[in-house]
One Martini backbone bead per residue (centre of mass of N, CA, C, O) as a GRO file, in nm:
protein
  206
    1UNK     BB    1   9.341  10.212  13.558
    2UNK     BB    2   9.537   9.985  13.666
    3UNK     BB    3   9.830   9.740  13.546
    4UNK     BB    4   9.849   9.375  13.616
    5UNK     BB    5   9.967   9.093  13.486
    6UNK     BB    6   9.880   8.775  13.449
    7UNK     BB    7  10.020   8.437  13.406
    8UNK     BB    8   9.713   8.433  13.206
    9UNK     BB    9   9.642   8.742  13.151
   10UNK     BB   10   9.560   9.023  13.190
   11UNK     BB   11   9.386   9.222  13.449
   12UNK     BB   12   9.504   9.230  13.835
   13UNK     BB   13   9.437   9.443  13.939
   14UNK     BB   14   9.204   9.593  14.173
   15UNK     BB   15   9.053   9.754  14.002
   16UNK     BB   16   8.966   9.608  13.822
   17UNK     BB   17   8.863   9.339  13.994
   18UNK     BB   18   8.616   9.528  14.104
   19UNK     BB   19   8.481   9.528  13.862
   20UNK     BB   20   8.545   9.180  13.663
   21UNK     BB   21   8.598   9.048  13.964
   22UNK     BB   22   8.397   9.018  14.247
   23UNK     BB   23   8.413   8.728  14.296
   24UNK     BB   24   8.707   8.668  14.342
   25UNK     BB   25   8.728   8.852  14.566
   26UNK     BB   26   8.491   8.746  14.737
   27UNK     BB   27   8.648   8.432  14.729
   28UNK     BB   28   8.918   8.505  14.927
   29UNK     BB   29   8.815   8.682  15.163
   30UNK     BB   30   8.654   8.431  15.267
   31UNK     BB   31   8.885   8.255  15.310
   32UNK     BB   32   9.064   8.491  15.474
   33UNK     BB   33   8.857   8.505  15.713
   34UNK     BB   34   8.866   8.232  15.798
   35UNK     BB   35   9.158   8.185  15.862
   36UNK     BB   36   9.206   8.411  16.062
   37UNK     BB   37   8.984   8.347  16.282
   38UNK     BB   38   9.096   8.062  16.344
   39UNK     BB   39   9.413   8.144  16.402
   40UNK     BB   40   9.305   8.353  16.661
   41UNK     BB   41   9.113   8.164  16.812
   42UNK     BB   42   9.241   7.840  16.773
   43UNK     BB   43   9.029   7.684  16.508
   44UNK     BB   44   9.112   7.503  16.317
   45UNK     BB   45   9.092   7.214  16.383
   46UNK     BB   46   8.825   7.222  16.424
   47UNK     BB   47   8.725   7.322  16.141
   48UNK     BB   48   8.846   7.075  15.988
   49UNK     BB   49   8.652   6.841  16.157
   50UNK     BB   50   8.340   6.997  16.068
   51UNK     BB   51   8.414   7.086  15.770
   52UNK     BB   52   8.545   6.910  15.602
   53UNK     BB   53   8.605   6.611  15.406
   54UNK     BB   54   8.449   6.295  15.405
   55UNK     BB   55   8.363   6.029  15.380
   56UNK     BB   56   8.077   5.947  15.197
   57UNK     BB   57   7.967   5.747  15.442
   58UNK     BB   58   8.014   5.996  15.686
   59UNK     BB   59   7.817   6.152  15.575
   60UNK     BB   60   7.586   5.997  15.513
   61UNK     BB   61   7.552   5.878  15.824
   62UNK     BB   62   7.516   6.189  15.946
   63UNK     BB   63   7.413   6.434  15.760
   64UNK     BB   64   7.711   6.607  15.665
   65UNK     BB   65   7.669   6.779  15.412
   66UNK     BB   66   7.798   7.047  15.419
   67UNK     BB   67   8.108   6.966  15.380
   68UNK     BB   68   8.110   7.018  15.054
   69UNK     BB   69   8.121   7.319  15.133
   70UNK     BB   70   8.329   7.396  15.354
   71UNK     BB   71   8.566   7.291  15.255
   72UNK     BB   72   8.631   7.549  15.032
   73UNK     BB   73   8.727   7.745  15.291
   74UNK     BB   74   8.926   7.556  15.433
   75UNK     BB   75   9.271   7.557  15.601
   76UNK     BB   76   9.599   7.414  15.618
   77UNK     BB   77   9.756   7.674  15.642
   78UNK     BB   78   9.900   7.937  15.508
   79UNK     BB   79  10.024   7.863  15.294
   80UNK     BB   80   9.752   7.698  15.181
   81UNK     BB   81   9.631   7.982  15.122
   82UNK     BB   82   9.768   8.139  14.954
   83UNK     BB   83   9.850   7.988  14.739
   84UNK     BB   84   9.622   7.974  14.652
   85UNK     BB   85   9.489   8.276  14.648
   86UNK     BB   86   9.726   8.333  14.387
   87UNK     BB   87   9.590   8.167  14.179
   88UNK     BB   88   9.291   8.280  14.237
   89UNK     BB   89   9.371   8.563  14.120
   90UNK     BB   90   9.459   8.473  13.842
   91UNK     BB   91   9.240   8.295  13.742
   92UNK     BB   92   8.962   8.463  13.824
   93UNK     BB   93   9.060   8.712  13.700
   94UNK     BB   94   9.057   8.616  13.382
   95UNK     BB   95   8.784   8.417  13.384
   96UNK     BB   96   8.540   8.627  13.449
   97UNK     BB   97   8.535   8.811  13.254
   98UNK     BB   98   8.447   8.616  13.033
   99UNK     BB   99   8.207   8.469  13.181
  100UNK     BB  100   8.099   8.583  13.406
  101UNK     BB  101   7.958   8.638  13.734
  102UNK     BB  102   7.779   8.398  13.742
  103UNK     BB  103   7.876   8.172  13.583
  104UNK     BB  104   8.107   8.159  13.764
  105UNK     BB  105   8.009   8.111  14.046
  106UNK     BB  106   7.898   7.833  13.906
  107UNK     BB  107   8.120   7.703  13.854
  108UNK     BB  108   8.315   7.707  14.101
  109UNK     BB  109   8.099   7.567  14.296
  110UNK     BB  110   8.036   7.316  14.127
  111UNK     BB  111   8.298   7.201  14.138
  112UNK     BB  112   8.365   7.196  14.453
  113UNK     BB  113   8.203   6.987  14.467
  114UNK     BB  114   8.270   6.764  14.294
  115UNK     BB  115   8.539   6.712  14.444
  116UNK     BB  116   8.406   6.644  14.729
  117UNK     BB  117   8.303   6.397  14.619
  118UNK     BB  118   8.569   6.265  14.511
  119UNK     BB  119   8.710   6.285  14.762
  120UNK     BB  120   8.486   6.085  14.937
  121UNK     BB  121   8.516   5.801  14.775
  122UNK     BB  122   8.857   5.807  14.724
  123UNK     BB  123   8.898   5.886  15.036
  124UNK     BB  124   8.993   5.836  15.407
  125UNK     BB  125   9.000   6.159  15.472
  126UNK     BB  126   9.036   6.484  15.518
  127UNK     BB  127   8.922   6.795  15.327
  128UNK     BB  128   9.081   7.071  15.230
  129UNK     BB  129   9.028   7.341  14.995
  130UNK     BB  130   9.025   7.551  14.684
  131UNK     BB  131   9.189   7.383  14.488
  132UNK     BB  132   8.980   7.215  14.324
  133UNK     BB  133   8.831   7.470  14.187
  134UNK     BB  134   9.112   7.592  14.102
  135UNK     BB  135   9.190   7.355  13.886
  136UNK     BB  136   8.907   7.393  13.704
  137UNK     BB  137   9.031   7.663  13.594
  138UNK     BB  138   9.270   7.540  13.480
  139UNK     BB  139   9.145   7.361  13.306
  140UNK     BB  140   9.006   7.548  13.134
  141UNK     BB  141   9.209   7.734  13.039
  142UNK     BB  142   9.410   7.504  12.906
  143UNK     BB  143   9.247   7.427  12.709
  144UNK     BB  144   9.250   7.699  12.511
  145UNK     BB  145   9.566   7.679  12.505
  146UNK     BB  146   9.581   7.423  12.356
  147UNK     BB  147   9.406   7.529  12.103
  148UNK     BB  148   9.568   7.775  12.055
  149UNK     BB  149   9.829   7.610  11.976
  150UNK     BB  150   9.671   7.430  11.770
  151UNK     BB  151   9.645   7.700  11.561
  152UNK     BB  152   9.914   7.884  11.573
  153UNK     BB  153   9.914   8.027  11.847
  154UNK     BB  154  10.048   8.280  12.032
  155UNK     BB  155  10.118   8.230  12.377
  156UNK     BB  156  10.221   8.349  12.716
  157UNK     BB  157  10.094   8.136  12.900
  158UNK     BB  158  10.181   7.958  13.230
  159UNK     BB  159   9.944   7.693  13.236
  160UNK     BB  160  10.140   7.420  13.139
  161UNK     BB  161  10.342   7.453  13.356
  162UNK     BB  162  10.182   7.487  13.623
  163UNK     BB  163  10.019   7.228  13.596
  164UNK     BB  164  10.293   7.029  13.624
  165UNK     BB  165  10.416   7.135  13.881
  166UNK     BB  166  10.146   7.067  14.045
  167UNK     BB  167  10.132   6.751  14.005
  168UNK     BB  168  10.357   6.696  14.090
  169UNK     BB  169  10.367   6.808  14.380
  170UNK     BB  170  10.150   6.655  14.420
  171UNK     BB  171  10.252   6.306  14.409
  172UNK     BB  172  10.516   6.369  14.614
  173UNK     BB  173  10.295   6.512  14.848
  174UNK     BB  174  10.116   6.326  15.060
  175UNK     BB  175   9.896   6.581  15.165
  176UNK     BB  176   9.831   6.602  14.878
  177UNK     BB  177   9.525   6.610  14.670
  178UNK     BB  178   9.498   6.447  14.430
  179UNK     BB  179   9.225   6.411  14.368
  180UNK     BB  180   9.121   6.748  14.368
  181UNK     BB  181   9.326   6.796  14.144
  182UNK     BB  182   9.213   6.599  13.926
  183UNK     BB  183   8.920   6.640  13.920
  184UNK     BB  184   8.946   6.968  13.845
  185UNK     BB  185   9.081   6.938  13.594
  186UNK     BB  186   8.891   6.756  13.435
  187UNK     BB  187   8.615   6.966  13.500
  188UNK     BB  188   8.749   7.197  13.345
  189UNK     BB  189   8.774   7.104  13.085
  190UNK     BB  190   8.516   6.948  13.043
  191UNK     BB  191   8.380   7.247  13.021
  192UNK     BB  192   8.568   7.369  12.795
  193UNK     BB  193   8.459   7.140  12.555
  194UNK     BB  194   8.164   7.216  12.578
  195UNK     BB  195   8.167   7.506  12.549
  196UNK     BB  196   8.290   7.469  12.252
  197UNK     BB  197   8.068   7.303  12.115
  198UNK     BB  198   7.876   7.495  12.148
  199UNK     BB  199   8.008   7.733  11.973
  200UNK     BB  200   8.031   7.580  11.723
  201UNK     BB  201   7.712   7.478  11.703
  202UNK     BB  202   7.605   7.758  11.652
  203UNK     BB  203   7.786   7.870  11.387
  204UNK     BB  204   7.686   7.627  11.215
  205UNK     BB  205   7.347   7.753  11.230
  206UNK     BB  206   7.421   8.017  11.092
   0.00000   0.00000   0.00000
């Protein structure tokens, strides 16, 4: 089994995360190829148009819940895809181990969904792409490393550069969806700090 180093710790060769994170790889795959077949075929646009977020108002009057979950699997441009797909190759890499393939596939998709209600809330634009879930493992990610710096560990991890520098890029360029990006951080946080709190109160009762 090869070794190849992720950004944020871990082993992401091809071997290895098809045996410790096939959910990750899963989950790439669907979505390069969900991009390559509207690429080929002509249909970005209108895959867009049809499954994107829109406002929650346009979702609730029209019945097209669908919007919620299809919004996390389409991309607006080749760069768009790949960018995200490099990050949760590392990011998901990462975290299945850990996590394991349930917990994760839950985890990931429930973020995703979350993020595209409050993307629908708070935004009156149509909304696309893998980011928002992808935030949320940057979140638990964080959260975790940041317990690590604070307890005197040191950590090799590059995901406090990488969230900041994902933050500015979000702020600077009007494009990118702020609201997916950063509600998608809050709630990866705040469930690696439930999870952590669970961890510590089971320690305490025994």
């Amino acid at each position: 089994m090869g070794y190849y180093p992720g950004v944020f710790g871990g082993n992401i060769s091809i071997d290895y995360l098809k045996k410790k994170a096939p959910v990750t790889l899963a989950i790439i795959a669907v979505n390069l190829t969900i991009f390559v077949l509207s690429y080929l075929f002509g249909y970005e646009r209108q895959l867009i148009l049809l499954g994107g977020m829109a406002p929650i108002e346009l979702v609730l009057a029209s019945g097209e819940y669908w919007r919620f979950f299809t919004s996390m699997f389409i991309h607006s441009g080749a760069m768009h895809v790949i960018f995200n797909m490099i990050i949760l190759l590392h990011s998901g890499g990462y975290l299945e181990p850990y996590m394991g393939q349930k917990n994760f596939a839950v985890f990931y998709l429930l973020s995703g969904l979350l993020v595209s209600f409050f993307s629908g809330i708070f935004t009156n634009a149509l909304s696309v792409g893998a980011s928002g879930a992808i935030f949320a493992l940057l979140g638990f990610i964080l959260y975790f490393d940041l317990q690590a710096r604070k307890s005197g560990h040191k950590t090799s991890s590059l995901i406090l550069p990488l969230v900041v520098i994902n933050m500015i890029i979000t702020i600077i360029i009007p494009r990118v969806s702020f609201i997916g990006h950063f509600s998608g951080l809050v709630i990866g946080y705040l469930f690696a700090y439930y999870r952590h709190r669970s961890i510590l109160d089971k320690i305490k009762t025994h």
